[in-house]
Each structure stands twice: as structure tokens, then as C-alpha cells.
C-alpha positions, 0 to 999 in steps of 0.5 A, spaced: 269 129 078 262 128 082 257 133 081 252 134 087 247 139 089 252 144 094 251 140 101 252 146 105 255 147 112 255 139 115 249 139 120 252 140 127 256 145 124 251 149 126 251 147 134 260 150 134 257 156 130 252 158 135 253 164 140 250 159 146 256 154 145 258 155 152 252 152 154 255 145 157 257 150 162 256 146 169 256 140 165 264 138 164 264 132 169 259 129 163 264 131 158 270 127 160 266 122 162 262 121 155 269 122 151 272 117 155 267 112 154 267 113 147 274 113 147 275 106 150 269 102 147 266 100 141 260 100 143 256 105 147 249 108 149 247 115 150 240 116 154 237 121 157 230 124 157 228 130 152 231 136 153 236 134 157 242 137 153 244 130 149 245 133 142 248 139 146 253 136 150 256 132 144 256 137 139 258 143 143 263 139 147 264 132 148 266 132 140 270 139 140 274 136 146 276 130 142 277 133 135 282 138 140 285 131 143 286 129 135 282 125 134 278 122 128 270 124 129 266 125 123 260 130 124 255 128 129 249 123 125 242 125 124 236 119 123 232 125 120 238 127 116 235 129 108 240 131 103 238 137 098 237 131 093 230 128 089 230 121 092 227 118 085 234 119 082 238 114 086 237 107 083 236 105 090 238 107 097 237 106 104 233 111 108 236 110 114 244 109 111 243 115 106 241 119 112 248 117 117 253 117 112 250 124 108 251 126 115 258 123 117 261 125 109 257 132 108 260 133 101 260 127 097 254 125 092 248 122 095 249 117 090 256 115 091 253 114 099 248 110 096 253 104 095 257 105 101 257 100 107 258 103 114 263 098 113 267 101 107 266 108 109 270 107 115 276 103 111 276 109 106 276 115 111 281 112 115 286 117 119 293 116 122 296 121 127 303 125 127 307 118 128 303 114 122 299 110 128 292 109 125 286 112 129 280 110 132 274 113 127 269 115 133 262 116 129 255 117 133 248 117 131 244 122 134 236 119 134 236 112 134 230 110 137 228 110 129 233 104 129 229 100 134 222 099 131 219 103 124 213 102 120 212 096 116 213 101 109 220 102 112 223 095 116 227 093 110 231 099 111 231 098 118 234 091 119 239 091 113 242 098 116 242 094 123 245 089 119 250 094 116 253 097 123 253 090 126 258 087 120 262 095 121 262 093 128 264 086 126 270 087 122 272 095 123 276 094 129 277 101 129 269 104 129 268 106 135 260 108 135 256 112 140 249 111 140 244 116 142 237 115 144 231 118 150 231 114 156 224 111 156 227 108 149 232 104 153 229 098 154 229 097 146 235 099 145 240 094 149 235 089 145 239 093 139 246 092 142 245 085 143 243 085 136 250 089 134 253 084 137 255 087 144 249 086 149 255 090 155 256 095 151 258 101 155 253 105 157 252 113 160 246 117 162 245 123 162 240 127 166 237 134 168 242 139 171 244 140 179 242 146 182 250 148 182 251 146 174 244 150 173 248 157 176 254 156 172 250 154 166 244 161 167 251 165 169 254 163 162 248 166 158 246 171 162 252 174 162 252 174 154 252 182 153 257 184 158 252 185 164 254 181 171 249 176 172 251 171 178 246 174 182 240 173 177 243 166 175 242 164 182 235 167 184 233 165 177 235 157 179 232 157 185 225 160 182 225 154 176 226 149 183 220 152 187 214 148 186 207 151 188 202 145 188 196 147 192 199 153 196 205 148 199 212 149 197 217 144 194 223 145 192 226 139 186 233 137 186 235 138 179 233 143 173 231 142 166 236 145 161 231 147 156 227 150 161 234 154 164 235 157 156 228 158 155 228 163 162 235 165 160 233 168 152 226 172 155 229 174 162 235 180 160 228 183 155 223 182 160 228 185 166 230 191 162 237 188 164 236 188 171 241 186 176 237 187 182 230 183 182 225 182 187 222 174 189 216 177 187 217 179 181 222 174 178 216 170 180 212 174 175 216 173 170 218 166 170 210 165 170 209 169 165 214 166 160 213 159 162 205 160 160 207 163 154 212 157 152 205 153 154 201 156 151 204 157 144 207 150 144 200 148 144 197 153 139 203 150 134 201 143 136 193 145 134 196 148 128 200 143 125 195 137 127 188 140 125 185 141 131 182 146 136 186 150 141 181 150 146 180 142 146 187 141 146 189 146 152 182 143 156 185 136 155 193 138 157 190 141 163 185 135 165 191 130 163 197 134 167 193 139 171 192 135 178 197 131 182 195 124 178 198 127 172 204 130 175 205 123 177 204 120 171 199 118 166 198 112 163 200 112 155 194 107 152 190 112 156 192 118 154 192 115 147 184 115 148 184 123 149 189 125 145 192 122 138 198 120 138 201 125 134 200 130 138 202 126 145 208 126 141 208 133 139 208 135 146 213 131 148 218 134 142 216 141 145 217 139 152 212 140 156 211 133 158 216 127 158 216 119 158 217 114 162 217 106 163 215 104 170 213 096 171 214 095 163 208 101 162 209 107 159 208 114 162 207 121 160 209 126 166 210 134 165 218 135 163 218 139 170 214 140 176 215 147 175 209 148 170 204 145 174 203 154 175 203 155 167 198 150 167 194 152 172 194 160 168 192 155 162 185 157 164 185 165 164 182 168 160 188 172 156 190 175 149 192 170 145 198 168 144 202 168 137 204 163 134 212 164 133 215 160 127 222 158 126 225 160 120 225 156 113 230 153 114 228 151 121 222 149 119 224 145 114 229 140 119 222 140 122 219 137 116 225 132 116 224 129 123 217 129 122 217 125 115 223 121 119 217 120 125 213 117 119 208 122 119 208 124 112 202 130 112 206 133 118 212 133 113 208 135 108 205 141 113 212 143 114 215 143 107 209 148 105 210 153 110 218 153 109 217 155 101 212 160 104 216 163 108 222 163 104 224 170 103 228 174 096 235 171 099 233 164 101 232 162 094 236 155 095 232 153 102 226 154 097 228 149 092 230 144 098 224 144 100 220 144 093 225 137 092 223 135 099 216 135 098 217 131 091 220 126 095 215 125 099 210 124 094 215 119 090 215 115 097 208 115 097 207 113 090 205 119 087 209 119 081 205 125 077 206 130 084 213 128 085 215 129 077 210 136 078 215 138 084 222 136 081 220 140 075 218 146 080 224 145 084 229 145 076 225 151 074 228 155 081 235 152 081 235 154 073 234 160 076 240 161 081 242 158 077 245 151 078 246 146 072 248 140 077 241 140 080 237 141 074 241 135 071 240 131 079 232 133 078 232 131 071 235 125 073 229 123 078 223 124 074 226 121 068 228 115 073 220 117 077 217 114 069 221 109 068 215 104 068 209 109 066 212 113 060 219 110 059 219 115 052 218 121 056 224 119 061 228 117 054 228 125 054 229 127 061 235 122 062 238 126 055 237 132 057 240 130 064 246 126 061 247 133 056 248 137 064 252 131 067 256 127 062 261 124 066 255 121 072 255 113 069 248 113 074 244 118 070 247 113 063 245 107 067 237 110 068 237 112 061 239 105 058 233 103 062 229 108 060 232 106 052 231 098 054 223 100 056 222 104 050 224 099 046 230 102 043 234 095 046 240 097 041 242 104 044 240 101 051 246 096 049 250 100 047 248 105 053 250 099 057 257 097 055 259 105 055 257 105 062 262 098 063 268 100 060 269 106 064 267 102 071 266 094 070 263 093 077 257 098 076 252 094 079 246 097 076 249 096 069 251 089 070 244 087 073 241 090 066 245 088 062 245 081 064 236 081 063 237 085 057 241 079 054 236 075 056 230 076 052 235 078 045 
């Protein structure tokens, strides 16, 4: 038996639960078509700019569509997926497949996933239909940019994870992989495709709404109380599509989702429930909302980067206030204006998006339709607050950010979800306490990682939970192995006391025994461990070094 920390519900479990599933409304052409590409093709790409409704689309239909069709579909993967688990208590472990198979195989151990192969993991959890035909294993990993390139810290894990799918790909004729990435990463994803060993694979992509997909889609949500709102849909569409720059008039041809559902959540509160809206003033309220989302995007991305509000919006309306910036704005020059992570941020929030022209990255603003929010940017007006998602929103947050390579912007996020965390979310507390304890251990700060894994036992002991005390045990033990292997004899004891059965949390403290010196217990230690599992890697390893130097 395993003892884990409780995984809670699989990630995109929560798009199925959400009352807004009927979103992809106006979208089911694209559904049929991105199941059917993904039915008949080993490898297939995804793309679309920020905000188009990507994760979306699969999780609130292609994927619920395919599972009613009786197909094998694991639950959707996250690059930036964390399980609830200290990192420093696995004896090793791959940042990029510990995410995807924690998201795949939301209820195993982290360290049982840890030694897993994409490959094996598709060869065990193989499914046959009603007439013992074996089926097709669908698997999509949403996020994959991070696969095509990474800092130097975490190339290793990158290129032995591509190596991995390549090898699944090779010899699990029966994967079927889906791939999801933003449209201006496109260009180094199919360099990836190759390199998984299909350069043709198939590809879809998936843009902005048409006008009459738009309606269908406002309809659905507006009609989420009961009241008719045909009539409101379409005028609401119209608005988002009329352009105003400098007095003319333009309509665009197609709509932004996240702006659509952005209108569609404010719109019945701002109308009081209104059915019968003038031009006028549902102009007013759109402008309203949409300079508000502007100026509170840019409020929580000067608060999260450290930096003035008023020289942030005063570069954001110079950069996309005039026509060269609704065209598009060089990266590098941007880069000159703004920091990086902050070009990023704006690009998370969707106010701006990327594009790739002539072989040269642009930023434009993600729909025309803002050009008079930023143009309202410069009145004086009351402040607007800064709105915070919920702790454990907060928290995802600070895994994408750490995913993103932005450790300081994982850290803020991490800090801010404990302090948000009310009598009721005392689990969400000791996650986010483990999280931060991984990122200190990531970075190399053994004494804040360990300080953090005993603050995180102490809230699960209060719950309490023996299983995640013994895993934080484990992962300070594990943490001072090389600086205080006496102590880590101690917390690899009191761990193995809460977890006898987990050979993993025996093979740590046979080490920590051998750097104690105690090369007998650490022996004995060892062939405990081998009786009960012959092939354990990490046991094999010690004890082959350890009976060198006896």
C-alpha cells in the first residue's frame, strides 16, 4: 500500500465542474475536428494565441466528447503542474514528467511516478473496449512551450522528458499525444516534432471567435439566471467588434473569448438584468469594464514585480496607445521599456499578444477593441483594487510562475496564498508552505527548505495527516543528507516510524546511516530493502558504493 499526501480532485477536473462549462458553445466544428485529429493521429499540435479558449475547448469538450465516445483519455497535463509533495523526498526526479504523469495519474505517489517512463506508464494503464479490442491511450499535455526551451538549470530535465515522449511515441503504438502551445511558439514547436520523430504530424489551430459563434457563446452565458438574452448577446457582440480609432469607425471580423466572458460575467450586474440596452449605454459599460480589467491587470502586475503603477500604465499606453503599437511593437524594443517579465505578465492577463513576423517577435494589444480603455488609462479616476483570486488560485499561480523560471514571482504567490488561507483551507496552507520549501530546496537553500518542511509537518499534524508528516520527514532527512547526515538519521527514523512499508524512506535513511558512519545498519538497511524489492535502483546503487570501501 502506498501512502501519499491526498491528491485531491485531478486538475482539469475542475473545467467539468465549473457552471460555465457550456462555453464551447459556438465552438463545436472545432471540437469535432480536434477529436478527430487526435483520434487518427499519433502526434498532433494544438496552437492558438493566449486566450483563445485552448484549455477550454479540450477540457470542457473535446475531452468530455471523446470519454462519451468511449475512449481512453487521461486527464489533460499541466507543464506547471505541482503535486502536494516536498520535492527533496524523492531520490530523484524529473521536473517536466513528474508534472505530466502527476497530472495523467492524479492519485498515485509522486514517488512511484517518479520511475515511471511515459512509455511504462502508457503499457500499464492500457484499457480494452466492451469487445477486448485495446484502445488508443489519448494523452495531451497543455503548456508546451516549456518543452521547447528552458533555462540552463533545467535543460537536463528538458531534453531526457523529450527523449522520453520520443521513446513512448517510438515503441507505444497505441499513444496517441496532443500537444498544446500559443501560436507565436510555433515555429520552435514543429523543430519539436521533428525531434519526437514526426516532422508531419498533424496540426489544428484554433483562433478567435466569429461574430456568430461570439453570440451563441454570450447567449449561453448570459442566459445563466434564467433571463432572455438573445438580444443583449448580439448587441453586447457588436460592441466588443466596433473599433473607434481617432473618431472613424471599424468593425473586426472576429471576437476574443476572454474578453467575451470577461463582459459576459460584469454585464447582468452593471445592467441590473436589463433586456432592453441602448447603444449608448452598453457602450458605456463596456468601456467601463474594459478599463477597469486594464487598469487592475496593470495594478496586480506592478504589484507582483515591484514596480510603480504610474510608470508601468504610462509605458503600456506609450507602447499600445497609438497606431504603431496596434500594429505591433518589436520584442527587443519592448524589452528596452519594460522587463521581460512584466511583457510576459501582460501577455498571461491578455492585454497584449505575441506574433512572429518575418522571423521577429511582436507584441500587439489582444484585441483592437482596448485601444479606448487605454485611451481612459490617463484620466484621473479612483483607484482600482486589486482583486486576488483565492488561495488556491493564488497558489496555481505560483506554480506556473515557478514553471515560467520566475522563482521571486513563485515565492510572492506562494506567501500571499498562506495569508489568504482562511480556518476552512488549512490543506491549501500546508501546500503552499511545502511549495515554498521546494523552491528553497530548488535553489539550493537547504536551511530555509528544511525550516519550511518543519512548518508544513507542523499544520498536517494538525489536521492531522501521519502520511504527510512522515513525506516532510522524509524530505528534510533527504535535504541533510550531505551537511548533517546525524540529524537526517533522525528524521529518516521518525519517518520511517509514520511509513514502514515505503522502501523509499528506508533507502534515504540507509544513506543517511552510511554518511553517519553506521556502515553496518546502513547494510542491513540495504538488503531489507532488496529482499522486499530486488530491482530498487537506489538501493542497488548504495549498496554496490558501499561495498566498495568495506
Amino acid at each position: 500500500m502506498n501512502a501519499q499526501f491526498p491528491s485531491g480532485p485531478p486538475v482539469d477536473e475542475r473545467a467539468f465542474d465549473d457552471p460555465d462549462r457550456e462555453i464551447p458553445y459556438g465552438r463545436a466544428a472545432e471540437i469535432r475536428e480536434v477529436a478527430e485529429t487526435w483520434r487518427t493521429n499519433r502526434l498532433t499540435l494544438l496552437s492558438g494565441r493566449a486566450g483563445a479558449g485552448k484549455t477550454t475547448l479540450l477540457c470542457s469538450g473535446v475531452i468530455p466528447a471523446l470519454r462519451a465516445d468511449g475512449a481512453h483519455v487521461p486527464y489533460l497535463a499541466r507543464v506547471a503542474h505541482r503535486p502536494p509533495f516536498p520535492m527533496a523526498a524523492l531520490s530523484e526526479h524529473n521536473r517536466f514528467r513528474l508534472a505530466v504523469l502527476g497530472s495523467w495519474y492524479p492519485r498515485a505517489s509522486p514517488v512511484q511516478i517518479s520511475e515511471l517512463t511515459i512509455e511504462s506508464f502508457v503499457r500499464k494503464h492500457r484499457r480494452v473496449d466492451r469487445f477486448g479490442d485495446q484502445l488508443p491511450t489519448l494523452a495531451a499535455i497543455d503548456g508546451a512551450e516549456a518543452l521547447l526551451h528552458t533555462t540552463d538549470r533545467y535543460e537536463r530535465h528538458r531534453r531526457d522528458f523529450v527523449d522520453d515522449l520520443a521513446t513512448a511515441l517510438d515503441r507505444a503504438p497505441d499513444l496517441h499525444l496532443l500537444l498544446i502551445v500559443r501560436d507565436d511558439a510555433l515555429d520552435d514547436a514543429m523543430e519539436l516534432l521533428a525531434r519526437l520523430g514526426h516532422p508531419r504530424a498533424a496540426t489544428r489551430t484554433l483562433g478567435p471567435l466569429t461574430p456568430r459563434a461570439a453570440r451563441e457563446v454570450a447567449a449561453a452565458l448570459l442566459r445563466r439566471d434564467g433571463r432572455r438574452a438573445e438580444g443583449v448577446a448580439e448587441a453586447l457582440v457588436q460592441e466588443l467588434r466596433t473599433v473607434r480609432p481617432s473618431g472613424a469607425v471599424q468593425t473586426t471580423s472576429r471576437v476574443e473569448p476572454a474578453l467575451l466572458r470577461l463582459l459576459c460575467d460584469r454585464l447582468w450586474c452593471e445592467l441590473s438584468g436589463e433586456t432592453d440596452v441602448s447603444p449608448e449605454c452598453l457602450r458605456t459599460v463596456v468601456n467601463r469594464v474594459l478599463t477597469e480589467f486594464c487598469a487592475h491587470s496593470l495594478a496586480m502586475i506592478a504589484a507582483d514585480q515591484s514596480l510603480p503603477l504610474r510608470v508601468l500604465s504610462a509605458a503600456f499606453r506609450t507602447a499600445f496607445g497609438d497606431l504603431p503599437g496596434r500594429a505591433g511593437v518589436l520584442a527587443d524594443r519592448l524589452y528596452e521599456d519594460v522587463p521581460r517579465a512584466v511583457v510576459h505578465a501582460m501577455q498571461d492577463c491578455h492585454l497584449i499578444r505575441a506574433s512572429i513576423r518575418d522571423g521577429r517577435r511582436y507584441f500587439q494589444l489582444q484585441h483592437p477593441r482596448l485601444i479606448e480603455a487605454i485611451e481612459r488609462l490617463g484620466e484621473p479616476t479612483v483607484p482600482v483594487p486589486i482583486r486576488r483570486p483565492g488561495p488556491s488560485a493564488r497558489l496555481r499561480q505560483a506554480h506556473q510562475a515557478l514553471a515560467d523560471d520566475d522563482p521571486e514571482l513563485a515565492r510572492h504567490h506562494a506567501e500571499a496564498a498562506k495569508r489568504a488561507c482562511g480556518e476552512g483551507e488549512i490543506r491549501t496552507l500546508g501546500d503552499a508552505t511545502i511549495f515554498l520549501g521546494d523552491i528553497a530546496y530548488d535553489l539550493g537553500d537547504i536551511e530555509t527548505a528544511t525550516a519550511r518542511y518543519r512548518e508544513a509537518a507542523a499544520i498536517f499534524e494538525a489536521v492531522p495527516d501521519n502520511a504527510a508528516v512522515g513525506w516532510l520527514l522524509t524530505g528534510i532527512g533527504r535535504a541533510l543528507l550531505d551537511t548533517a547526515p546525524a540529524v537526517a538519521v533522525r528524521e529518516l527514523q521518525a519517518a520511517a516510524a509514520r511509513l514502514p512499508h515505503e522502501l523509499s524512506v528506508q533507502t534515504a535513511l540507509g544513506r543517511a546511516l552510511w554518511r553517519a558512519g553506521r556502515t553496518r545498519a546502513a547494510a542491513a538497511v540495504f538488503e531489507d530493502v532488496l529482499g522486499h524489492d530486488s530491482h530498487n535502483r537506489e538501493a542497488l546503487t548504495a549498496k554496490r558504493n558501499l561495498s566498495r570501501i568495506t
